[in-house]
C-alpha positions in Angstrom: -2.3 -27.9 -3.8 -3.5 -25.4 -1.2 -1.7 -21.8 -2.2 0.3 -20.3 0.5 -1.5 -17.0 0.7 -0.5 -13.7 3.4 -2.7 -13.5 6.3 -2.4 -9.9 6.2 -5.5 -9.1 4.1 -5.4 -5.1 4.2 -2.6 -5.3 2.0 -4.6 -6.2 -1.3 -5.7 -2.8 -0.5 -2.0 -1.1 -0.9 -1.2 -3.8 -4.1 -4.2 -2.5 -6.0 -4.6 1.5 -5.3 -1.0 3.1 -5.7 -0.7 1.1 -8.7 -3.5 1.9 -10.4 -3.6 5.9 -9.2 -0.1 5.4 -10.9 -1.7 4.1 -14.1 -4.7 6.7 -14.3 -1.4 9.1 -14.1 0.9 8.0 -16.5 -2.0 6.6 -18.9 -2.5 3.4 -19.1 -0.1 0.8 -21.5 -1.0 -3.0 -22.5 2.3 -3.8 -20.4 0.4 -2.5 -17.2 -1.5 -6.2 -17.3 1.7 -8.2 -16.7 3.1 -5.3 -15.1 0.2 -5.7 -12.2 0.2 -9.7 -12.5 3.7 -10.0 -11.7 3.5 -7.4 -8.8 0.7 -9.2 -7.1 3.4 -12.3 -8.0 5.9 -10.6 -6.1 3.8 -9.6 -3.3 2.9 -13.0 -2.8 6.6 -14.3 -3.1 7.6 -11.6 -0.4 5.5 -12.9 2.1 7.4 -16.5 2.4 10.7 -14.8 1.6 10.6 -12.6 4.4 9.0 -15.2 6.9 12.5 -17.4 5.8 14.1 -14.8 8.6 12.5 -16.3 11.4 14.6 -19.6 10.4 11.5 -21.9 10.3 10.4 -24.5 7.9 13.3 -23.0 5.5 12.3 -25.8 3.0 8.9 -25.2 2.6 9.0 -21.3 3.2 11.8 -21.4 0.0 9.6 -23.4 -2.0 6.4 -21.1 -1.7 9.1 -18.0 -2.9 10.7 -19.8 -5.6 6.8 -20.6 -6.9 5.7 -17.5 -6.5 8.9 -15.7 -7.7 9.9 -17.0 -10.9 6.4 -16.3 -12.4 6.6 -12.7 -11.2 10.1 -12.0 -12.5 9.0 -13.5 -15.9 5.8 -11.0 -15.9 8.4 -8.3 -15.1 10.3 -8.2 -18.0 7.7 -7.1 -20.1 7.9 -3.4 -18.3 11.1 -3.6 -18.2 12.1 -4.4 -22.2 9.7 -1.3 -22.3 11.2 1.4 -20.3 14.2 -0.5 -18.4 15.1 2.4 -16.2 11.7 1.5 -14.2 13.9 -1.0 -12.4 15.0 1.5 -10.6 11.8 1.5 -8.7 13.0 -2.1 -7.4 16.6 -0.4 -6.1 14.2 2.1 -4.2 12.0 -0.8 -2.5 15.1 -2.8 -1.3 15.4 -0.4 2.0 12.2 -1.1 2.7 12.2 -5.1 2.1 15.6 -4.9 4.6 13.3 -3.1 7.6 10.2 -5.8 7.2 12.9 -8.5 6.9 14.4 -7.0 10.2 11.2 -6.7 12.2 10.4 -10.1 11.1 13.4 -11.7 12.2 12.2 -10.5 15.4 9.2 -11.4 15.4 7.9 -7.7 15.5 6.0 -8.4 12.6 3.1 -5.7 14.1 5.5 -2.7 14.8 4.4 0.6 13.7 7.9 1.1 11.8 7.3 -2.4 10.2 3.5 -0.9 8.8 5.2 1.9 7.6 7.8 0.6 5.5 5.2 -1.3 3.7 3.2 1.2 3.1 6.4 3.5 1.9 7.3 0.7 -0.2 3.9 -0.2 -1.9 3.3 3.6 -2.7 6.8 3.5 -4.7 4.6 1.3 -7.1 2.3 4.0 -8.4 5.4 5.6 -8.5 6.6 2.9 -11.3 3.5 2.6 -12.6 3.0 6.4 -13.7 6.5 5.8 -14.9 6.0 3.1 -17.2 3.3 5.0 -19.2 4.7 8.4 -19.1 8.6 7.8 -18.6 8.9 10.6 -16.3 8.4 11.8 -12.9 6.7 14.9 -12.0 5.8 16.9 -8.4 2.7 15.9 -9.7 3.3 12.4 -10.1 5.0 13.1 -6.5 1.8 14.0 -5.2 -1.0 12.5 -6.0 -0.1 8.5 -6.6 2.6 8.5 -4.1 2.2 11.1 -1.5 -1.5 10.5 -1.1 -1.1 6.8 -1.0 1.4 7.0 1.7 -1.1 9.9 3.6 -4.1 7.5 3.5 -2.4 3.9 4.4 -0.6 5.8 7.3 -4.1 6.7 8.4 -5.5 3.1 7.7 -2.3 1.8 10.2 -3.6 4.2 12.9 -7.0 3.4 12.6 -6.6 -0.6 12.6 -3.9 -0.5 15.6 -6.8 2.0 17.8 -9.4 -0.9 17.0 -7.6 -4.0 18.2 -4.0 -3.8 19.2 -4.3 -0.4 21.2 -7.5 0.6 21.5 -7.0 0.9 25.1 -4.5 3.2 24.1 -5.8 6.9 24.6 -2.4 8.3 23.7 -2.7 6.5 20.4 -6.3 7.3 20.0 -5.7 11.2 19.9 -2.6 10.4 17.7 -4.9 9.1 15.4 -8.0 11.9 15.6 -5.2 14.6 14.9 -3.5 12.6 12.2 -6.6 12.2 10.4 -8.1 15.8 10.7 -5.1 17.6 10.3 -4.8 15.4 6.7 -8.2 16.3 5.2 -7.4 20.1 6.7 -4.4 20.4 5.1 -5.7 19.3 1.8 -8.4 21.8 2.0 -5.8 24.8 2.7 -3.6 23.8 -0.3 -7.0 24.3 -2.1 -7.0 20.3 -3.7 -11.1 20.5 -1.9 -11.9 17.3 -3.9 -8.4 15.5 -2.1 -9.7 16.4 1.1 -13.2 15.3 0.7 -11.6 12.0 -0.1 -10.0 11.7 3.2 -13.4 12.7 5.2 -14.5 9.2 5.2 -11.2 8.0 6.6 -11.5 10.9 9.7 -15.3 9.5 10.1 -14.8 6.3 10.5 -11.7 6.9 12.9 -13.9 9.4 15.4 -17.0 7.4 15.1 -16.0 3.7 14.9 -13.1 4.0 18.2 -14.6 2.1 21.1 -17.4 -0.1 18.7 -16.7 -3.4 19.9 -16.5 -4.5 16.1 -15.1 -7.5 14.7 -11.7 -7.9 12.5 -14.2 -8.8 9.6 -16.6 -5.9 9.9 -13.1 -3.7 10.0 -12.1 -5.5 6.9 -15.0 -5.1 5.4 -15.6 -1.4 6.3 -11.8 -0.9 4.9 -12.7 -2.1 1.6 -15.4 0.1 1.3 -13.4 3.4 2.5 -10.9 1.8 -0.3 -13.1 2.1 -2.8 -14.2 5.8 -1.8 -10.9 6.9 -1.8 -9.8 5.2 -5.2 -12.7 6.6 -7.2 -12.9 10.4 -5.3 -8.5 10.3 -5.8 -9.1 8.7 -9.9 -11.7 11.4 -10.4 -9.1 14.1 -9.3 -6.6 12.9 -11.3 -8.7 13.1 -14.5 -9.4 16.4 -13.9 -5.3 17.1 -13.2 -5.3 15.2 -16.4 
């Protein structure tokens, strides 16, 4: 049987780094493996739950979610028999899940407001992450898995939208230029140097890339390597927090 997989491949991207900033934050637990399984589980599940809204193929969209849910719910309880409070990360997402659902019912699934309630809503998992090993929330905790997360998928949305969808856009272009230098300058004033360097890629690559006829796959390929920068530089400044 062929799985029923999300087309949307940046998003392995926002499954794998907030979760894991929130782990090198909170320090990391045995319960973190099922933890992650059943998130990627629930990821997965999301993706032919919310497509249910466009009231297509109900039968086999349910069946994809009911394969990819119960698994993921299962995995789940192993966090939660250990700190059961972390559920109310899920109560947090549910906003969240209620905008995609809405865009998607509208077939808007590429709005701006769409990308950003994902990304709001996969940050909130290093959020619960961080939680599940430390049992409480700091500003620091606040800042660093969450708040960065958010700052550099926000950035990511820009950047992806100037290369294909509006990238004869020059209103979004300089949206994009100022977002991205004003992030890695404000980092720099607030004095977190090894932050902003981490961001310095994402401005590079936003400046220098714009206009290069380049294909979705050299995008996505160039994303996963910016990825990577960014988890290691944001790990290594949270071991030092640490």
């Amino acid at each position: 049987m062929k799985l029923f997989l999300p087309k949307q491949h940046g998003a392995w991207a926002m499954l794998i780094i907030p979760f894991w900033l929130g782990v090198i934050d909170g320090g990391f637990i045995w319960q973190d493996i099922p933890f992650f399984i059943g998130w990627i589980l629930l990821y997965l599940a999301t993706y032919p739950m919310l497509l249910l809204f466009k009231k297509k193929k109900i039968s086999f969209y349910t069946k994809w979610t009911i394969i990819y849910i119960v698994p993921a719910l299962l995995l789940m309880l192993f966090p939660l028999i250990h700190r059961p409070s972390i559920v109310f990360f899920g109560f947090m997402m549910l906003p969240f899940f209620a905008i995609n659902a809405y865009f998607t019912s509208k077939n808007k699934d590429r709005a701006f407001m769409n990308d950003l309630s994902a990304v709001f809503a996969f940050s909130i998992a290093g959020l619960a992450s961080s939680y599940l090993g430390q049992g409480t929330l700091t500003l620091h905790t606040l800042i660093f898995p969450f708040l960065t997360s958010i700052l550099f998928f926000i950035g990511c949305t820009f950047y992806v939208k100037t290369m294909i969808r509006e990238k004869k856009n020059t209103i979004f272009k300089w949206i994009s230029w100022t977002y991205h230098f004003l992030v890695v300058a404000v980092w720099f004033i607030c004095g977190f140097w090894i932050v902003a360097v981490a961001y310095i890629p994402s401005l590079l690559r936003a400046y220098f890339f714009y206009g290069k006829k380049l294909s979705p796959l050299q995008i996505g390929i160039y994303e996963i390597i910016n990825s990577a920068i960014i988890f290691i530089i944001l790990g290594i400044q949270l071991h030092i927090l640490h």
